[in-house]
C-alpha positions as CSV (number, residue, x, y, z in Angstrom):
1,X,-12.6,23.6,-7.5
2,X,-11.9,24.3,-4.3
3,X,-13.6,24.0,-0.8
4,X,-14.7,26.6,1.8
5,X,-12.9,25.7,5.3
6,X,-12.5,26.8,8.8
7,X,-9.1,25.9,10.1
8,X,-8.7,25.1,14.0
9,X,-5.3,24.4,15.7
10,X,-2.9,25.6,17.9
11,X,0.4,24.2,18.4
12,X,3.3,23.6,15.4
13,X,2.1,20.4,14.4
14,X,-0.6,22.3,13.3
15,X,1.0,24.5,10.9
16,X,2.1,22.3,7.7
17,X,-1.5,21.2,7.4
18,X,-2.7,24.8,7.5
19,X,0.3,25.4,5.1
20,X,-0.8,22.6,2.8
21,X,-4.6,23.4,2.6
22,X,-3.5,26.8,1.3
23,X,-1.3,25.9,-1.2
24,X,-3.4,23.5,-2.5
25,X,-6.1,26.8,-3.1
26,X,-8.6,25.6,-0.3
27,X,-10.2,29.1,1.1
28,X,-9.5,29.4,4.6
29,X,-12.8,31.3,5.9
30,X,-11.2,31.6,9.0
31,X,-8.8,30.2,11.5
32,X,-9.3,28.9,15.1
33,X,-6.6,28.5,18.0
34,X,-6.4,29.5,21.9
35,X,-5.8,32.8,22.8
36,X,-2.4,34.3,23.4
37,X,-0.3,33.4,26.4
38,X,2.1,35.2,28.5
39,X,5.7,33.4,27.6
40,X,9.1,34.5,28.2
41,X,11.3,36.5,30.7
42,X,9.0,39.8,29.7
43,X,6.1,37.6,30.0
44,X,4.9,39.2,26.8
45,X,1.8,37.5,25.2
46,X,2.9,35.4,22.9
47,X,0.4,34.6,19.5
48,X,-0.1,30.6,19.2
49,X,2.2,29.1,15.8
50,X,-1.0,29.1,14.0
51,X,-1.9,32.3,15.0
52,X,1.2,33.2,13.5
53,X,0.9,31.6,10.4
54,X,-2.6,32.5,10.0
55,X,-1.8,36.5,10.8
56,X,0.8,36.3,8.0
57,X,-1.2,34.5,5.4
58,X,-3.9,37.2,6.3
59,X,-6.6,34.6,7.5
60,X,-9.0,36.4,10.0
61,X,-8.1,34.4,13.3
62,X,-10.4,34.1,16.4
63,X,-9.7,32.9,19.9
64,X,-13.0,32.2,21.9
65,X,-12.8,30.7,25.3
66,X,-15.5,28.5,25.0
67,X,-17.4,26.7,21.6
68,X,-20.7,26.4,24.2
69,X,-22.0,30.1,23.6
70,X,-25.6,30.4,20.8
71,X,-22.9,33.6,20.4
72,X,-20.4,31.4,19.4
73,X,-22.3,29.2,17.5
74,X,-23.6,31.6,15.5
75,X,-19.8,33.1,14.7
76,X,-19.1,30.0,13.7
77,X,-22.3,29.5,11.0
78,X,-21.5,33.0,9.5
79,X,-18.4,31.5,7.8
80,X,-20.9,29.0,5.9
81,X,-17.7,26.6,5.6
82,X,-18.0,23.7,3.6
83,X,-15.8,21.5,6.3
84,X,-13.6,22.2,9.0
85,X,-9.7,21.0,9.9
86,X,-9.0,20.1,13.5
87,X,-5.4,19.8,14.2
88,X,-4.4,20.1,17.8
89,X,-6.9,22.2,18.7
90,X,-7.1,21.8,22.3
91,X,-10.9,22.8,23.2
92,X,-13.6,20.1,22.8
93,X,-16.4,21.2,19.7
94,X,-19.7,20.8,20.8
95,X,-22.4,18.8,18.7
96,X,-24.1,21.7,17.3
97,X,-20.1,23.0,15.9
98,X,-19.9,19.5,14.8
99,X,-23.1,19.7,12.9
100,X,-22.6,22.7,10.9
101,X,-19.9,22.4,8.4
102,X,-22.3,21.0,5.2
103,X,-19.8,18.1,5.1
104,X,-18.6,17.5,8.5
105,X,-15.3,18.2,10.8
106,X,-12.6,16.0,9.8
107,X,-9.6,16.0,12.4
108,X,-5.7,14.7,11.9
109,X,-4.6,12.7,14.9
110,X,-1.4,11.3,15.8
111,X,-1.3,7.9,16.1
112,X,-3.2,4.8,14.5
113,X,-6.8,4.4,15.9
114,X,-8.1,3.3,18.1
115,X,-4.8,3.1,19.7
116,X,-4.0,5.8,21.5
117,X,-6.8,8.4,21.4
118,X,-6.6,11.3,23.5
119,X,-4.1,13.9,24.7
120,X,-1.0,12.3,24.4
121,X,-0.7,10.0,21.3
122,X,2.8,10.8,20.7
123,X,4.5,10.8,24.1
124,X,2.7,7.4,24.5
125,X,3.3,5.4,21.7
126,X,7.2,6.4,22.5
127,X,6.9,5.1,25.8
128,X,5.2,2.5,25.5
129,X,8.0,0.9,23.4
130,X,5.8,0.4,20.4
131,X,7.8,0.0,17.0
132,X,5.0,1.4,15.0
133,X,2.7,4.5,14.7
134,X,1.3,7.0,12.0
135,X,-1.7,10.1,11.7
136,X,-5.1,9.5,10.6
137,X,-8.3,12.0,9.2
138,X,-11.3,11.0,11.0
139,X,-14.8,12.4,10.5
140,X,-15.2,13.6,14.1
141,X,-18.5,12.6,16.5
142,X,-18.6,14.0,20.1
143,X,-17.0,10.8,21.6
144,X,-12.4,11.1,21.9
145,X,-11.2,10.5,18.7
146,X,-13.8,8.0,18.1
147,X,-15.1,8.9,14.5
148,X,-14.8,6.7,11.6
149,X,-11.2,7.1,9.7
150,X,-10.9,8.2,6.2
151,X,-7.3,7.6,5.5
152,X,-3.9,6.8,7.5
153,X,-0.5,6.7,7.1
154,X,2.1,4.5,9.0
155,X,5.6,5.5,10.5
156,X,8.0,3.5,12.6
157,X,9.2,4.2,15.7
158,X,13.1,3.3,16.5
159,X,14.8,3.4,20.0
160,X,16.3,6.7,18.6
161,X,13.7,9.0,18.1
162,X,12.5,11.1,21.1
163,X,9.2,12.5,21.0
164,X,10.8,15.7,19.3
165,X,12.1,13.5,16.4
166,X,8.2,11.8,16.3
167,X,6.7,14.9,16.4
168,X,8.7,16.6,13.4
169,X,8.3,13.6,11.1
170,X,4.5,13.0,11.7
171,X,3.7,17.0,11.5
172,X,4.8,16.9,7.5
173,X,3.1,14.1,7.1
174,X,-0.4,15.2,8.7
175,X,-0.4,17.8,6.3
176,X,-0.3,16.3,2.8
177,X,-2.3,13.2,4.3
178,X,-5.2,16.0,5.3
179,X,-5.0,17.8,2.0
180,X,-5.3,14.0,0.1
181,X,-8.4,13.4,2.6
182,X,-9.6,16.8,2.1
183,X,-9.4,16.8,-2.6
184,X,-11.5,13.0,-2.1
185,X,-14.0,15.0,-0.1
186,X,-14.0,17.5,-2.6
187,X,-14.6,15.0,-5.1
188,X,-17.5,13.3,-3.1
189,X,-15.3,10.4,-3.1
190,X,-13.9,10.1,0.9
191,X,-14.9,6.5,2.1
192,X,-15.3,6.3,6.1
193,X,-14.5,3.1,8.4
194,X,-15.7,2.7,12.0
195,X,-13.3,2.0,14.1
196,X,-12.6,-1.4,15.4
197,X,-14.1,-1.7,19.1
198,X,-10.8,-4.0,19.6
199,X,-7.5,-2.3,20.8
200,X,-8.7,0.6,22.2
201,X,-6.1,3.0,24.5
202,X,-5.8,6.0,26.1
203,X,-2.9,8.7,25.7
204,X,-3.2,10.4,28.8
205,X,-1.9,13.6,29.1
206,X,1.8,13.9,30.7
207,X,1.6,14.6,34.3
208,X,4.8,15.5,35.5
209,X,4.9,13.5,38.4
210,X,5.7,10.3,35.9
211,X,9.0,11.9,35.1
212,X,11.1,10.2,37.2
213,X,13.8,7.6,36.0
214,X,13.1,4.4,37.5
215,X,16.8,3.0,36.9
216,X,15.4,-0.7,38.1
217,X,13.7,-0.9,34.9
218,X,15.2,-2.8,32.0
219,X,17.2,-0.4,30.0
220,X,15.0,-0.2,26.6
221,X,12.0,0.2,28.8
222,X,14.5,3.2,30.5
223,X,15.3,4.7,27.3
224,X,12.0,4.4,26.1
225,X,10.9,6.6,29.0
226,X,13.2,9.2,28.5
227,X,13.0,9.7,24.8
228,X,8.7,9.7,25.1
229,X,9.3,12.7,27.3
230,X,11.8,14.3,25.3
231,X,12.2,17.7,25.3
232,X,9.6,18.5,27.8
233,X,8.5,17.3,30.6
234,X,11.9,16.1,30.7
235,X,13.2,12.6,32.3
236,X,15.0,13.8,35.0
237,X,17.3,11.9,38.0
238,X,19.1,13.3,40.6
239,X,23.0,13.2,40.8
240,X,25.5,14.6,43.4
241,X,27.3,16.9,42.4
242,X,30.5,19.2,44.5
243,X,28.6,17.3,47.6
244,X,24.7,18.9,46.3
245,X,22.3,16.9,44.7
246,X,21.3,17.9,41.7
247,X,18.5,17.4,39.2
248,X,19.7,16.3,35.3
249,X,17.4,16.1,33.0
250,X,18.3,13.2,30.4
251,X,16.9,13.8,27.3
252,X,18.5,11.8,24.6
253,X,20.6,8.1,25.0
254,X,21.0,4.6,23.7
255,X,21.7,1.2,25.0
256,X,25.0,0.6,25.7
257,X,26.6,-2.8,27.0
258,X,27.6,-3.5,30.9
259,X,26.2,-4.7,33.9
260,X,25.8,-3.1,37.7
261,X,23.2,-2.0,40.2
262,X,20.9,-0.4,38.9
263,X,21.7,3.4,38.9
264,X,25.6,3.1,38.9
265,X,27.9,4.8,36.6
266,X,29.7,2.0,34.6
267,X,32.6,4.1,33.2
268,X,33.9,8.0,32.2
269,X,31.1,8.0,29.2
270,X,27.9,8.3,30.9
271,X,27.1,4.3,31.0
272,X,24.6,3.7,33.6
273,X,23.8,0.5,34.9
274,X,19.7,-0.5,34.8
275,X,18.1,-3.8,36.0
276,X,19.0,-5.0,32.8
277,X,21.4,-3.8,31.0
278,X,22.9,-0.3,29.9
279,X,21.6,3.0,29.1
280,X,24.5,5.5,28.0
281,X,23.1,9.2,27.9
282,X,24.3,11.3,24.9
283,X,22.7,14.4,26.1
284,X,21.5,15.8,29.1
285,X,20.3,19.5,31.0
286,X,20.9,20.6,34.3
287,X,18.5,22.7,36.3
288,X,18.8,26.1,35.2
289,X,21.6,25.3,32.3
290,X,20.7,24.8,28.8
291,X,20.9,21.2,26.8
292,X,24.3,20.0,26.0
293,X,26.4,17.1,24.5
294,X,27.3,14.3,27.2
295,X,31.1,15.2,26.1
296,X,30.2,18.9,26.8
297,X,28.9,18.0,30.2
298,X,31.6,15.7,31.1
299,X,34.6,18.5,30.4
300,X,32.9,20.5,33.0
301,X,31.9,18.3,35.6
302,X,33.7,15.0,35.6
303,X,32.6,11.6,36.6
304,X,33.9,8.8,38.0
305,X,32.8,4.8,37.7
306,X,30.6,4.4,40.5
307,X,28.9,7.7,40.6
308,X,25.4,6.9,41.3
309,X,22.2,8.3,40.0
310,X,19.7,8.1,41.7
């Protein structure tokens, strides 16, 4: 057997679950993301990933502006799904959405509940230097990402992986946890478990004004910051360079050994002094340039000990 579904997501770490539900011979009514988007030099509009995914597999895709409507409620009923998959959506579903699915709207979310609900789960676990984190299925309600979980899976976070690295190695994950979830509610056998009250955070989403790097922080707490917005926003410093400051975005680095004030280049490999201890960036973007190797950078624009960034 097989359940009836709608599908709503938008981003790529939507698409393996959408992927797995298929292969695992779930029908997939119909799928839900946000409308198309002008991207690019052209500024062509430019389908979602799940749009994408969804066009190819031949799933009839909708993109409504607002869940709110009785017109888009009643859209919505027509399908007659059995349950629906939230992944990423990015639009809040009203109660009476909520309510319609006979058995409920069960959504994947990034990080170990109730830590971190909201917006930002992986930027923020990254960040906030924690050492562990994972994706859950919880049987939404209308409050953030405070239904009761149905099933988790755990994955640690090391001082190398940027929010990139996070994202790529929870995505796959998501997905065969979801379809798991999804065959023991197909089975009547899904057990649900509030949420402890205790613990509760918030992943706010990135405003870019916290992209600064704050060099008078201790240099885990430095690199920590950098990798958790790594690729985009982007930790970014400024640097002087042929007598012009210039913005650098440093997107990947590691701790590296040395003392200095905070902001000073230690030596001709990108070591730069922080409260305490070393960061050493291994790779870096200029404004308007593309990412490249610390190495590639230094060839081109050569620095010396002492160099501050600032």
């Amino acid at each position: 057997m097989s359940l009836r579904l709608i599908f709503m997501g938008t981003p790529d770490f939507a698409v393996p679950t959408l992927l797995e539900l298929v292969a695992h011979g779930h029908e997939i009514a119909a799928v839900y993301t946000r409308a198309a988007k002008p991207a690019g030099r052209g500024m062509k509009l430019q389908p979602t990933p799940v749009e994408i995914e969804a066009t190819r597999l031949r799933i009839p895709v909708l993109t409504p502006a607002t869940l709110k409507t009785p017109e888009a409620l009643e859209a919505f009923r027509a399908y007659q799904a059995d349950a629906a998959v939230v992944v990423a959506y990015g639009m809040i579903l009203p109660q009476a959405i909520l309510d319609t699915p006979t058995l409920g709207c069960f959504n994947l979310h990034a990080s170990l509940l109730p830590r971190w609900r909201g917006a930002a789960p992986i930027n923020r676990a990254i960040m906030a230097g924690d050492t562990e984190t994972g994706v859950m299925v919880m049987k939404m309600d209308i409050g953030l990402d405070t239904g009761d979980v149905a099933m988790a899976e755990r994955l640690a976070i090391t001082d190398a992986m940027t929010a990139a690295d996070l994202h790529d190695a929870l995505a796959p994950l998501g997905g065969d946890l979801m379809v798991r979830a999804i065959g023991a509610l197909e089975r009547g056998r899904l057990q649900l478990t509030p949420q402890s009250t205790e613990g509760v955070t918030y992943a706010a989403k990135i405003d870019k004004a916290e992209a600064r790097i704050d060099w008078n922080k201790p240099a885990r707490e430095v690199l920590r910051h950098i990798h958790g917005l790594s690729p985009f926003p982007g930790a970014w410093c400024e640097l002087v360079i042929d007598g012009e400051p210039a913005r650098i975005k440093i997107l990947r680095g590691e701790i590296a050994g040395g003392s200095g004030a905070p902001g000073d280049l230690l030596d001709d490999r990108l070591a730069v002094a922080c409260r305490q201890g070393a960061l050493r960036i291994l790779e870096l973007q200029r404004a308007g340039k593309g990412a490249m190797k610390a190495e590639e950078f230094l060839r081109g624009t050569p620095l010396k000990a002492g160099t501050r960034f600032s």
